[in-house]
C-alpha positions in Angstrom: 226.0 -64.1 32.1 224.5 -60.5 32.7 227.1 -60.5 35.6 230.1 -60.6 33.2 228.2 -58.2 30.2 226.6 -55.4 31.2 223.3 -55.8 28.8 222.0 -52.4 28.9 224.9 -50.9 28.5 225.5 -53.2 25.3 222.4 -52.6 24.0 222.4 -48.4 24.4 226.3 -49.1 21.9 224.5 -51.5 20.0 221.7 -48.6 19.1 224.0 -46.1 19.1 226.2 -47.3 16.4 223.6 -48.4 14.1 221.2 -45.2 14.3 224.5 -43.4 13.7 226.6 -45.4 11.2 223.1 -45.9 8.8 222.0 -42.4 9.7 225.5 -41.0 8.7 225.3 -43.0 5.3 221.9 -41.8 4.6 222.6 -38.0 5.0 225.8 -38.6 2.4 224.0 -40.3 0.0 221.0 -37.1 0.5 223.8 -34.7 0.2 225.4 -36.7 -3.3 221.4 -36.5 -4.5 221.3 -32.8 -4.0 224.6 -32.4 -5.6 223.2 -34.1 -8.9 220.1 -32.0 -9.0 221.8 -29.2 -10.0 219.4 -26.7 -8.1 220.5 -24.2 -5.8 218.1 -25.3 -3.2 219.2 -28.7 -4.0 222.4 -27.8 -3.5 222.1 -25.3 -0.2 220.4 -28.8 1.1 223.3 -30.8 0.4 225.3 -28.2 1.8 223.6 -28.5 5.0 223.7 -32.5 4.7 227.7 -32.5 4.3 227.8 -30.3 7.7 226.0 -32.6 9.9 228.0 -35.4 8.3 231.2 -33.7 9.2 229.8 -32.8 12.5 229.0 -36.5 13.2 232.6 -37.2 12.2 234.3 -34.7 14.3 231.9 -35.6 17.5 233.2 -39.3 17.0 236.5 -38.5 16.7 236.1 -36.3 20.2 234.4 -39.6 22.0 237.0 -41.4 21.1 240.1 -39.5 22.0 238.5 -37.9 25.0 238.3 -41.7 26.7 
């Protein structure tokens, strides 16, 4: 079967998409808990958090078109 499926390569997607699909859900949900603080550094924080999910968004968007 490992001569049909490339295993490793399967596994290294596999990874991939679940560090970055839960990773991206946690930073949002960070980012809405700064939000609702109502501090500024709570909200500078969240700031920061809505960046990297937007640059996680717009790096997925380039993997995919780019292939």
């Amino acid at each position: 079967m490992s001569d049909i499926i490339d295993l490793d390569s399967l596994w290294k997607v596999l990874v991939t998409a679940v560090v970055a699909g839960a990773g991206l859900a946690a930073v949002f949900s960070l980012a809405l808990v700064g939000l609702a603080g109502g501090h500024v550094p709570g909200r500078i924080g969240a700031g920061f958090c809505f960046l990297l999910v937007a640059c996680g968004i717009v790096l997925g968007l380039y993997v995919m078109l780019a292939a």
